[in-house]
C-alpha positions as CSV (number, residue, x, y, z in Angstrom):
1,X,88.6,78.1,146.8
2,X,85.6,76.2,145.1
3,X,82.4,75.5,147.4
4,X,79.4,73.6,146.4
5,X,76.4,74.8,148.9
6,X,73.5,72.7,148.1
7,X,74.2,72.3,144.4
8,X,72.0,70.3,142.3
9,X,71.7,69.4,138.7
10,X,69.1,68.4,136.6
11,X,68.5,68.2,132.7
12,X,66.1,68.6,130.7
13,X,65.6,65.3,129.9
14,X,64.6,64.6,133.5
15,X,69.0,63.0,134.5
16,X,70.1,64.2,137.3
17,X,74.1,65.4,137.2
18,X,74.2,66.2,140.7
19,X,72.1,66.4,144.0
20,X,72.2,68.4,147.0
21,X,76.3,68.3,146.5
22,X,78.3,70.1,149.6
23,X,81.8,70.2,149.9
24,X,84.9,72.4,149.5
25,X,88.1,72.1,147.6
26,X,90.7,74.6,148.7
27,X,93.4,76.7,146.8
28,X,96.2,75.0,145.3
29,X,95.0,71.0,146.2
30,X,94.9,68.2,143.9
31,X,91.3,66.4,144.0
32,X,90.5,63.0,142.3
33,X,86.6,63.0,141.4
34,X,86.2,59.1,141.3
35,X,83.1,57.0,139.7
36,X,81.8,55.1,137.0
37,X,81.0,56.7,133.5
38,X,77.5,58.8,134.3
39,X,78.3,58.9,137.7
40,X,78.0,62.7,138.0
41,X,82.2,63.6,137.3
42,X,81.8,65.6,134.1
43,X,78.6,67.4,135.5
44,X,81.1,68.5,138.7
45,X,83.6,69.8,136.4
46,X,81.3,71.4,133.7
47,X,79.5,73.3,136.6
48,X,83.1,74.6,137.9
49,X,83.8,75.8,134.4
50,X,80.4,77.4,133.7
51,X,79.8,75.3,130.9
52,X,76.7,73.9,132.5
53,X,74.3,75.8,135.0
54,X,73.6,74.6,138.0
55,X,69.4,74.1,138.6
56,X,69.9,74.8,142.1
57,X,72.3,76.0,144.8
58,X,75.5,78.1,145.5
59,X,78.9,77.7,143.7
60,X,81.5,80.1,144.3
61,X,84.9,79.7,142.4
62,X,87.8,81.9,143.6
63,X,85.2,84.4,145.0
64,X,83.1,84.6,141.7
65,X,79.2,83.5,142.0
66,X,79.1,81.2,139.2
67,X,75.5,81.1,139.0
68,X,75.0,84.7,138.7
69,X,77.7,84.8,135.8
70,X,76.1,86.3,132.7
71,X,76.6,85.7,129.0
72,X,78.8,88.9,128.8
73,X,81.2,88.0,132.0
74,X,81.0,84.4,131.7
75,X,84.0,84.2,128.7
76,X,86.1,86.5,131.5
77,X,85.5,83.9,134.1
78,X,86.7,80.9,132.0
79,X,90.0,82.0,131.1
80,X,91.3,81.5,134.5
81,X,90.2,78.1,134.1
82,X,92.2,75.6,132.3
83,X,90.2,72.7,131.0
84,X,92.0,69.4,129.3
85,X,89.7,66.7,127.3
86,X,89.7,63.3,127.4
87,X,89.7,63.4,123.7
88,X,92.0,66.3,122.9
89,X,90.1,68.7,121.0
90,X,93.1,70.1,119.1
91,X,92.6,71.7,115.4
92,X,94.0,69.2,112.8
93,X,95.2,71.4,110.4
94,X,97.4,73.6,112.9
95,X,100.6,73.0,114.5
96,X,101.3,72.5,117.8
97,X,102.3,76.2,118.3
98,X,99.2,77.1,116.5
99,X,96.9,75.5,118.3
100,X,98.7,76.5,122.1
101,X,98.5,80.0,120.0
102,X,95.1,79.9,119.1
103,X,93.5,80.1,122.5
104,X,95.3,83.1,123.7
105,X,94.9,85.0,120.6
106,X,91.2,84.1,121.0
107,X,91.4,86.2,124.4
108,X,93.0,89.0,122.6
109,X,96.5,89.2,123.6
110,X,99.0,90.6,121.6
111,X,101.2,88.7,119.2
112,X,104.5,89.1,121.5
113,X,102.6,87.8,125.0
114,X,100.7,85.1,122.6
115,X,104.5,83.9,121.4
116,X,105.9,84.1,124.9
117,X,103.1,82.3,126.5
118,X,102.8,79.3,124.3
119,X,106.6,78.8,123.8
120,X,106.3,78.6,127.7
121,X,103.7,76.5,128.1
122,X,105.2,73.8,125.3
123,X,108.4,73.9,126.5
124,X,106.7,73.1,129.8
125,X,104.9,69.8,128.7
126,X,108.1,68.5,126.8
127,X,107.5,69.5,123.0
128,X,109.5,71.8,122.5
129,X,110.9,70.2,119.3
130,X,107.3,69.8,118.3
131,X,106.6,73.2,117.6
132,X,105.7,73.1,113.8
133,X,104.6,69.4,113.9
134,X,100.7,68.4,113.0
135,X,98.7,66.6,115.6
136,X,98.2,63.6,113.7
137,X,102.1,63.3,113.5
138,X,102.1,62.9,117.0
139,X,101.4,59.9,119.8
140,X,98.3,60.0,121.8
141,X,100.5,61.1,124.8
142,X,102.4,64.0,123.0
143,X,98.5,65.4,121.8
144,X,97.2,65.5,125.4
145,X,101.0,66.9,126.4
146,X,99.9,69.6,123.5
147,X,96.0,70.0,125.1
148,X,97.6,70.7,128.5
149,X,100.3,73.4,127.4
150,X,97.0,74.9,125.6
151,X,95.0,74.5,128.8
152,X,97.6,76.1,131.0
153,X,99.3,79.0,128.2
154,X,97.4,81.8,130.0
155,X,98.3,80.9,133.4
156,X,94.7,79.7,135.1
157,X,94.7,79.4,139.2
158,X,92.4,76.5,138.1
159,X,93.1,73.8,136.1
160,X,90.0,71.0,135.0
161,X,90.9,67.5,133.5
162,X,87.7,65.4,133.0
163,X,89.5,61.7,132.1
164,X,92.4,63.3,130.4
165,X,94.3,59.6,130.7
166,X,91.3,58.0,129.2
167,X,92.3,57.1,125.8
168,X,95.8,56.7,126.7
169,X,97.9,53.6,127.5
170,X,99.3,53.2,131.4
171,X,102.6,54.6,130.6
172,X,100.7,57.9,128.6
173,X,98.9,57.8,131.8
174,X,101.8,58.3,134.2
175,X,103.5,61.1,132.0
176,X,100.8,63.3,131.9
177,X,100.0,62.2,135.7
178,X,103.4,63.4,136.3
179,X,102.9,66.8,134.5
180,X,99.9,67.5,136.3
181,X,101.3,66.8,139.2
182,X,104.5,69.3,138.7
183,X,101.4,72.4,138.0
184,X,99.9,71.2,141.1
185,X,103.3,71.7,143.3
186,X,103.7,74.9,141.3
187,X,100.4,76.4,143.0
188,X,98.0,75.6,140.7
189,X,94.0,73.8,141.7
190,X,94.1,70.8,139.9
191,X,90.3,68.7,140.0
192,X,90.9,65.6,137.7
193,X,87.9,63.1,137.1
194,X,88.7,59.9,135.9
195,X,87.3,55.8,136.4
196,X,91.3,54.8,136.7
197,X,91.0,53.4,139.9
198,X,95.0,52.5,139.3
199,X,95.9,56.0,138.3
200,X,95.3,57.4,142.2
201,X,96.4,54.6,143.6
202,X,99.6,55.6,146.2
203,X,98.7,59.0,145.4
204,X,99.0,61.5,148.2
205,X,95.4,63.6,146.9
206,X,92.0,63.7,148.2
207,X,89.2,62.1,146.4
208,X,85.7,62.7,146.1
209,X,83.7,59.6,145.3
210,X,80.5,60.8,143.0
211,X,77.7,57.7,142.5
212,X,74.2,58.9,140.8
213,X,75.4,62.0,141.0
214,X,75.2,61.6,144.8
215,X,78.6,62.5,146.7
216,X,78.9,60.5,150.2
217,X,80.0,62.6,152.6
218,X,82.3,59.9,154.5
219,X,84.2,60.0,150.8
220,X,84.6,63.8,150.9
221,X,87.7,63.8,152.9
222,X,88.9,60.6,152.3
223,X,91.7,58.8,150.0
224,X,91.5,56.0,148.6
225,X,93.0,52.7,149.2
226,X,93.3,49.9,146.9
């Protein structure tokens, strides 16, 4: 469960992310978060993932207080969250298994449970033949296939994707549409921004329209139609 209670954010330069947000996004549902660019999406997902603070309100995530996370607990609290980039973020100079690799080591697991985990989670997203190639030997598709096998190697309840089709072309887009999709029927929370309006379109998911960082509640429990 994720529940905004009154959330607001502002930042220092005097932009507000988000005001007086309310709503609720349950266990195991896909959500669309629809708007234009600096509409409010990435400040939604960044204040799910604790990579923002909030400036005011209650958000709970899976029973956990984000706001009174610390710096000591807060690295905990982000490994059950998965969190795929619009722009990729992989390492150049590592492999596909080396980069789907490098996150878990990061958490400390050990070498046998790091090789297990990212084989699975490859072999998941379709590379499995890619395991010792470069990023820059692969498609824009196959490196956000390679982000999300790194988002989702350590199994998070939670998985974040702010514009992860954005720099891809429409049939990129329906691959990786159709991989989140399959985590989504496999149990996992999936909360995908994006400015695609074509992407959700026919899609059986909830969306949340954000505008000025302003959610309407008639959108909250709505989907769209085109």
């Amino acid at each position: 469960m994720i529940e905004f209670t009154n959330v607001s954010k502002k930042y220092p330069n005097g932009v507000t992310g988000l005001h007086n947000v309310n709503l609720s996004i349950d266990n195991g549902e896909f959500v669309f978060i629809i708007g234009q660019s600096g509409a409010g999406k990435s400040s939604f997902l960044k204040l799910i993932s604790r990579q923002e603070k909030l400036t005011s309100g209650e958000l709970v995530v899976n029973g956990t207080n984000v706001a009174k996370l610390n710096r000591f607990n807060v690295y905990g609290f982000r490994r059950k969250i998965g969190v795929i980039y619009q722009d990729f973020k992989l390492l150049p100079k590592l492999t596909v298994y080396q980069n789907v690799a490098f996150a878990l080591e990061a958490v400390g697991l050990p070498e046998r449970e790091v090789r297990q985990k990212a084989m699975r989670a490859i072999s998941l997203v379709g590379l499995g033949e890619y395991m010792l190639t470069y990023p820059n030997q692969l498609s824009g598709g196959e490196q956000q296939r390679v982000a999300i096998a790194r988002a989702i190697a350590n199994e998070p309840e939670i998985i974040i994707a702010d514009e992860p089709t954005g720099n891809l072309d429409p049939e990129n887009s329906q691959q990786i549409m159709t991989i989140l999709k399959k985590l989504n029927k496999a149990g996992k929370t999936i909360v995908m921004a994006t400015h695609n309006y074509d992407l959700i379109d026919g899609e059986d998911c909830r969306v949340i329209k954000v505008d000025q960082g302003i959610i309407d509640r008639n959108e909250v429990m709505g989907y769209y139609e085109s």
